[in-house]
C-alpha positions in Angstrom: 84.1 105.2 101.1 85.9 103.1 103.8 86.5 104.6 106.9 89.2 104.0 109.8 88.5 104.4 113.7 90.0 105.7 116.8 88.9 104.9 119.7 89.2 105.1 123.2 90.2 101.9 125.2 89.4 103.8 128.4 85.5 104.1 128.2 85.2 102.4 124.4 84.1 105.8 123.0 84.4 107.2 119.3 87.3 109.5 119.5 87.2 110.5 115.6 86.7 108.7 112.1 89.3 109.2 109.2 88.4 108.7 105.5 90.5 106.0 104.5 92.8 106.6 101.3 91.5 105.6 97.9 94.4 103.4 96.1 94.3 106.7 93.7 95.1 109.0 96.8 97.9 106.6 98.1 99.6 106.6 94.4 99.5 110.3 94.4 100.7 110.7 98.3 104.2 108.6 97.0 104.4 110.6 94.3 104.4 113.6 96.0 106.9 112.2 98.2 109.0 111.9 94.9 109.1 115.4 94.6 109.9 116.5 97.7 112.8 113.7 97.8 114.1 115.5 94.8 114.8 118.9 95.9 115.4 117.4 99.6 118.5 115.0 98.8 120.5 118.1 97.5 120.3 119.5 101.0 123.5 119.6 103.0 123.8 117.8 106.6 124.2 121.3 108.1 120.6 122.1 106.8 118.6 118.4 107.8 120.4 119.2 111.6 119.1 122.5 111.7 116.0 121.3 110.9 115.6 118.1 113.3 116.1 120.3 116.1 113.5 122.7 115.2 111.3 119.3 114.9 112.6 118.2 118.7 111.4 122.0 119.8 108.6 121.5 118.5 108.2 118.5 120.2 109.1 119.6 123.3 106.8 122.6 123.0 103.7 120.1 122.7 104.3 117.5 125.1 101.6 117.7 126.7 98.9 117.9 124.0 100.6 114.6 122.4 101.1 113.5 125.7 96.9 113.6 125.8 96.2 112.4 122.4 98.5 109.0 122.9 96.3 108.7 126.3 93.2 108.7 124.4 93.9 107.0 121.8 96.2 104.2 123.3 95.4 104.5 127.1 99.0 105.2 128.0 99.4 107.0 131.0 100.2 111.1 130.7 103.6 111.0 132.9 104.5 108.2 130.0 103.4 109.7 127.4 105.5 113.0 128.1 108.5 111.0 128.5 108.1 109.1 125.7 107.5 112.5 123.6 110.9 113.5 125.2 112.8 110.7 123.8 111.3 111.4 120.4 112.8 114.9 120.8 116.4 113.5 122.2 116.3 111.4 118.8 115.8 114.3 116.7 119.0 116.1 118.5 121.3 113.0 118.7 121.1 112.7 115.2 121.2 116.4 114.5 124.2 116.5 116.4 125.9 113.1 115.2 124.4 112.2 112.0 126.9 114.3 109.8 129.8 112.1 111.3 128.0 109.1 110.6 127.7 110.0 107.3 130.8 111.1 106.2 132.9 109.6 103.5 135.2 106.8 104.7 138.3 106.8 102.8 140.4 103.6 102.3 143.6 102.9 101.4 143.6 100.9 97.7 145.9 101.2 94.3 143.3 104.1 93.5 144.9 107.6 94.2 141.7 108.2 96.1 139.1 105.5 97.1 136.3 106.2 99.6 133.0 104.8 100.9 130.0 107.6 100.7 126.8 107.3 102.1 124.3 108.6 99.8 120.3 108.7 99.9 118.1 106.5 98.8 114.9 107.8 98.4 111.6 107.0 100.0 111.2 104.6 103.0 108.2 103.2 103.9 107.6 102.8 107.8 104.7 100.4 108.8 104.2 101.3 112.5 102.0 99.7 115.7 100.3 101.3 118.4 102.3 100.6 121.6 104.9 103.6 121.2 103.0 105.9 118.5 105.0 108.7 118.3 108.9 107.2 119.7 108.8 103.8 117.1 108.4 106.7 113.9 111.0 109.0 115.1 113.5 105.8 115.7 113.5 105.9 112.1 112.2 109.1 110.7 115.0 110.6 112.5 118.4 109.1 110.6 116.3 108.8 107.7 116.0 112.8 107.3 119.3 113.0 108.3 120.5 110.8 105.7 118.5 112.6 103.0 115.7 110.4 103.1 111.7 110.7 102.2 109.1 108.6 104.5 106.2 107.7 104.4 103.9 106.3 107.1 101.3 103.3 107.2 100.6 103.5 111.2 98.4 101.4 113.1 94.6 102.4 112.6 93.8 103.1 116.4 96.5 106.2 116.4 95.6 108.2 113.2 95.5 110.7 115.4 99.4 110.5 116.6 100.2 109.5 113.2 99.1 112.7 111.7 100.3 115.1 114.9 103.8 113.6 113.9 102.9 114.8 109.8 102.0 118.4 111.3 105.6 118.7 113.2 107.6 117.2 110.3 105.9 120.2 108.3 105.9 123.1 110.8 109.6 122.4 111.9 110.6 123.9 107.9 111.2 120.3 106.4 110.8 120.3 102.5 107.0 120.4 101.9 105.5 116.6 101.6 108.7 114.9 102.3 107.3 113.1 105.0 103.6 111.8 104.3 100.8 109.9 106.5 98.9 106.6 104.6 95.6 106.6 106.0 94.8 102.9 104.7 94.3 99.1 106.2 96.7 96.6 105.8 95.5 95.3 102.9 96.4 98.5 100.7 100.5 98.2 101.6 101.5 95.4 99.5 100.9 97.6 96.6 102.5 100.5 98.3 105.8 98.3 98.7 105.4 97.2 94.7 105.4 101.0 93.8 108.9 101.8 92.2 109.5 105.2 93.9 109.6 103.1 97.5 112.7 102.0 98.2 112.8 100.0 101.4 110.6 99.1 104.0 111.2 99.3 107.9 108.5 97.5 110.2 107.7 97.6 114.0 104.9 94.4 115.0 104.6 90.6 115.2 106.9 88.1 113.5 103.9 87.0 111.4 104.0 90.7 109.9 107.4 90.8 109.7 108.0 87.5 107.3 104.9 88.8 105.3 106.3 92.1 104.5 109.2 90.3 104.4 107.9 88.5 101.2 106.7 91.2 100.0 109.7 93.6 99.8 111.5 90.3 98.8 109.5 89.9 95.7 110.1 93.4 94.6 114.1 93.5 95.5 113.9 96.1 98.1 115.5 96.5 101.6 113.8 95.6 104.6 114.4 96.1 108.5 112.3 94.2 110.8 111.6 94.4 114.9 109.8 91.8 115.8 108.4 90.5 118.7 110.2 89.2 122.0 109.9 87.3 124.9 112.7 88.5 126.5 114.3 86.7 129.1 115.3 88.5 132.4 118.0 85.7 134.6 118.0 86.2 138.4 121.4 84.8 139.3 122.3 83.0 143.1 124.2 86.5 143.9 122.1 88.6 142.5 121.1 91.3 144.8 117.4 90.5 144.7 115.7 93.3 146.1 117.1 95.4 143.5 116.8 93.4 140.7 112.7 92.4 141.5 112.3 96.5 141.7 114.0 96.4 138.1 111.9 93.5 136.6 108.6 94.8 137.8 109.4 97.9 135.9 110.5 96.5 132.8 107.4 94.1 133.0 104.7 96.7 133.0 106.7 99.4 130.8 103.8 100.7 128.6 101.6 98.3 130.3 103.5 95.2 129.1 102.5 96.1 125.7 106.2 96.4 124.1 108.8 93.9 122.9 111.2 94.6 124.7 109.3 94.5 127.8 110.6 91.7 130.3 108.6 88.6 129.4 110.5 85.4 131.3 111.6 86.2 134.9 114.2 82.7 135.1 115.1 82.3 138.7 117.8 80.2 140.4 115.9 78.5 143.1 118.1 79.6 146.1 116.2 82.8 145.5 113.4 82.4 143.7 110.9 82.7 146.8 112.4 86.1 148.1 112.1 87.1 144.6 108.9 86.7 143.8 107.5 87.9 147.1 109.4 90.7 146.1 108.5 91.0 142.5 104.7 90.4 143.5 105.3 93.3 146.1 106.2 95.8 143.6 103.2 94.9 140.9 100.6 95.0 142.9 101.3 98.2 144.0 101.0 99.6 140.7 98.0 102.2 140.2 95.8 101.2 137.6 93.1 104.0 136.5 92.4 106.6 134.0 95.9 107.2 132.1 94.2 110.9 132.0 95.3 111.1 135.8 99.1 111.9 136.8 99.1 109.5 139.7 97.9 106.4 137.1 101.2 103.7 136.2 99.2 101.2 134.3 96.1 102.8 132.4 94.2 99.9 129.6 95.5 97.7 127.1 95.0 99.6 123.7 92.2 97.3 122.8 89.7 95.4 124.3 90.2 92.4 121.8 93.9 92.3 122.4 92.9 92.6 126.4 90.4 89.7 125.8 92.9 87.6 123.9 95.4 88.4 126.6 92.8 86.8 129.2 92.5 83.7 127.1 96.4 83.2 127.1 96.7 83.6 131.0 93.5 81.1 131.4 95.4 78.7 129.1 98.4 78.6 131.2 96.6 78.0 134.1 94.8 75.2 132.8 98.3 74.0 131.5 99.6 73.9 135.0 101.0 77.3 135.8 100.2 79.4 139.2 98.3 82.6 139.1 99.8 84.4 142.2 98.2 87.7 141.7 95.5 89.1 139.1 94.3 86.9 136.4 91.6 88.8 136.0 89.4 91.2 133.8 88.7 94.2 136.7 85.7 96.8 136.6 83.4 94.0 135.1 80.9 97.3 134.1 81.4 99.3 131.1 83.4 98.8 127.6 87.1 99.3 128.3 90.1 97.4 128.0 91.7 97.2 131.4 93.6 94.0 132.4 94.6 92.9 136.1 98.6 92.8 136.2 99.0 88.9 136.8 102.1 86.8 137.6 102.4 83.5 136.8 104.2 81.0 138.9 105.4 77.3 138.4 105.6 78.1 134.1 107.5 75.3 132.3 108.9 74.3 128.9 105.6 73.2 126.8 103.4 76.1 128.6 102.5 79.1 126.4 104.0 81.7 128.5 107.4 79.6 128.0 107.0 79.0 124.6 105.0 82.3 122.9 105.4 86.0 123.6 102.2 87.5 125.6 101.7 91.0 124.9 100.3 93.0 128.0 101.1 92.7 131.6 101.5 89.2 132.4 104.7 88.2 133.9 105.8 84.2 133.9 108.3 83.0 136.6 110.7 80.2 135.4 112.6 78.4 137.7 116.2 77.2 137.2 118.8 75.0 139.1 121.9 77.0 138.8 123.4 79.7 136.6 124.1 77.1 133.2 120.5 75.8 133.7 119.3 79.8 133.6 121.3 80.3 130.3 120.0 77.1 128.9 116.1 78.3 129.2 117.0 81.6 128.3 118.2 80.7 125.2 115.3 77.9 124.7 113.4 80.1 122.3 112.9 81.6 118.9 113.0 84.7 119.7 116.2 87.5 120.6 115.2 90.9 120.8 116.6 91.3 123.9 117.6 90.2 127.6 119.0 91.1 130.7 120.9 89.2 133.6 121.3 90.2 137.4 124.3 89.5 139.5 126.5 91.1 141.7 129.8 89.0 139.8 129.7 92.0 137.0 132.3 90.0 135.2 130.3 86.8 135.3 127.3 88.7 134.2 129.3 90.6 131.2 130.5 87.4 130.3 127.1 85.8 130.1 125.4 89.0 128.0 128.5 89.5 125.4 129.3 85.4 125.1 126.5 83.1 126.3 122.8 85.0 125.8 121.5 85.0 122.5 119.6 88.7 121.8 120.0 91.6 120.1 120.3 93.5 123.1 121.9 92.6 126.6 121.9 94.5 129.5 123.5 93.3 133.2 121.5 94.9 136.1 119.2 96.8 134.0 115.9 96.2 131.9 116.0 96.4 128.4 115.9 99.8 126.9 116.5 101.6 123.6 118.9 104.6 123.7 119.0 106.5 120.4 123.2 106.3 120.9 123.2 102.2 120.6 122.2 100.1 117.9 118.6 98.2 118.4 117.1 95.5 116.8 117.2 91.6 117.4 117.9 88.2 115.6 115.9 85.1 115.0 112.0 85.3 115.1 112.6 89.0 116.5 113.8 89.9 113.2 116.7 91.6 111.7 118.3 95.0 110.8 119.2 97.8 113.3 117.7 100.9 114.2 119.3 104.1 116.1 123.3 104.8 116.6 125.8 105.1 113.6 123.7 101.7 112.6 120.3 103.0 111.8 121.8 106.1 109.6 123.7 103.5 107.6 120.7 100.6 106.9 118.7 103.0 104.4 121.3 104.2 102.0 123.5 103.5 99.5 126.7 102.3 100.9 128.5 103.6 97.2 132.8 102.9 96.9 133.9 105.9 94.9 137.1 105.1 93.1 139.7 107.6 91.4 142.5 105.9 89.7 
């Protein structure tokens, strides 16, 4: 019997061993999925609000226990952790509170005496989730899909079993309908027979574009719905006006946001020269002043990457730019040289051009690559110089400039004008090109997983 590992990228030690699902156990873990989808869908939306809020109490109520288990198993630091538990729990509400208005029938005028759109369940939705948020990326979609009637179930990332099943256990004890909402403990290898099983009905992924157009396949082979949020390199534009000490304060933020390991994290820092050099002595200021330590420890920002081969493949991508031509200005380094952990340096690379992999590719962890640009256009121009658009953000004080350049001129998902990138469950998230497609959260996300059925009386 296979087996699947947690372990801690703090110190490298064991944290616990799961048996891995037999294909036999994964077709009977859908199937009981079935049945709970069955009695489920006949509840009313007065019943699934009632019982996401019990599920955001009972989030609330163990914050700080999760809070601990996505420190050991992912390294992210406790004050983090607890906020990002909160936000899982703010998820759960917003929907409770909003997801019956979403939902309602839509009627339309027509010949018909009565002609309406209803939103109706569609049955099971398989999530396949990474490690970088373990608990917030489920909820973004568990969430509206309970709301909407939905079953789920869960393939998430081997290294959080741990958070995968804590999430199982409060889906459970908040009253939901007994095994609507299930845990895969499998490898990768076992979902492409999960997504050919007839009682899944769509698929909704979180991780790299490479996963996303192979799932992609998959789910297109089989005729069933997917939504994809890919990866990023999100552009962040320093304008001539901006105000810059603000705006550094800002970027360095969204830069090391779950120690760089997210998608939406700020990836390309695109500075008009006038100010790129009081920006980056800025910007430089406020990273290196982060505390890196045991994520066990309130007063720790940045605790380690989640692995040490994803920290050692960082290292190789910052030595490549460097040997490409770019500038390490700070970090570049693997620290406390002693002792299996996954720690990396925050670094900032200076001098990065078109044809250098920090300009080019997304780097996952916190690395930060400084672009510069001759004037506003020329900043638009590189922004836009890449495959990806998950997301960006612009900063100037000429907020009708700025709105002009996020609504018309930047092409992402999501833009944001003096601010970092963020998901609020009230907007709609999700990006285009190489970061994928589909939307997740707001009236969107309750409306991607169902069936969109016109009703038409004559």
């Amino acid at each position: 019997m296979m087996s699947i590992q947690s372990i801690n990228p703090f110190n490298g030690e064991l944290i616990k061993e799961y048996k891995e699902d037999t294909d036999e156990a994964i077709a009977e873990k859908i199937e009981s999925v079935q049945q709970a989808w069955m009695v489920y869908r006949e509840t009313d939306d007065t019943a699934r609000a009632a019982l996401l809020l019990k599920a955001a109490d009972l989030l609330e109520e163990r914050k700080d226990q999760l809070a601990n288990l996505m420190a050991l198993e992912m390294g992210k630091p406790l004050k983090q952790g607890i906020a990002e538990v909160l936000k899982c729990a703010a998820v759960c509400k917003y929907y409770a509170e909003n997801g019956a208005g979403f939902l309602a029938d839509q009627f339309i005028e027509t010949a018909a005496s009565k002609s309406y759109v209803s939103f109706r369940p569609i049955g099971i939705v398989l999530a396949i989730m990474p490690w970088n948020f373990p608990l917030w990326q489920v909820f973004r979609f568990l969430a509206p899909a309970l709301m909407a009637g939905n079953a789920g179930i869960l393939k998430h990332s081997s290294g959080v079993t741990g958070c995968a099943l804590a999430i199982e256990d409060i889906i459970r004890d908040a009253g939901f309908q007994q095994d609507v909402f299930k845990v895969l403990i499998c490898n990768s290898k076992a979902i492409a027979a999960v997504i050919e099983n007839p009682l899944v009905k769509a698929v909704t992924l979180t991780g790299s574009t490479n996963a996303g157009k192979t799932i992609a396949g998959q789910a297109g082979k089989a005729l069933k719905k997917t939504v994809l949020e890919l990866g990023g390199s999100d552009p962040y534009l320093i304008l001539a006006d901006a105000d810059v000490p603000a705006a550094a304060k800002v970027c360095a933020e969204a830069r090391l946001i779950n120690n760089g390991q997210s998608c939406i994290a700020a990836k390309r820092f695109i500075v008009v020269k006038e100010v790129e050099e009081e920006f980056t002595r800025l910007f430089k200021y406020h990273i290196e002043h982060k505390q890196t330590g045991d994520p066990l420890k309130n007063d720790t920002d940045l605790g380690p990457m989640a692995r040490a081969d994803l920290r050692d493949e960082l290292h190789q991508q910052v030595l490549k730019c460097i040997g490409q031509g770019a500038t390490c200005i700070l970090g570049g380094k693997i620290p406390f040289a002693d002792g299996e952990h996954a720690f990396y340096q925050p670094t900032i690379l200076s001098g990065v051009k078109k044809g250098m992999l920090a300009y080019d590719e997304e780097i996952f962890g916190p690395v930060a690559a400084i672009i510069s640009a001759e004037d506003t256009n020329d900043a638009i121009r590189i922004a836009n110089d890449t495959g990806f658009g998950l997301g960006a953000a612009v900063f100037s004080k000429d907020l009708s400039l700025a709105e002009d350049i996020a609504r018309n001129r930047l092409h992402a998902g999501s833009c944001f004008v003096n601010e970092g990138v963020k998901s609020d469950p009230a907007l709609p998230f999700g990006g285009i090109g190489q970061s994928g497609y589909g939307r997740e959260l707001g009236m969107f996300g309750n409306h991607e997983f169902v069936n969109i059925k016109t009703v038409y009386v004559k």
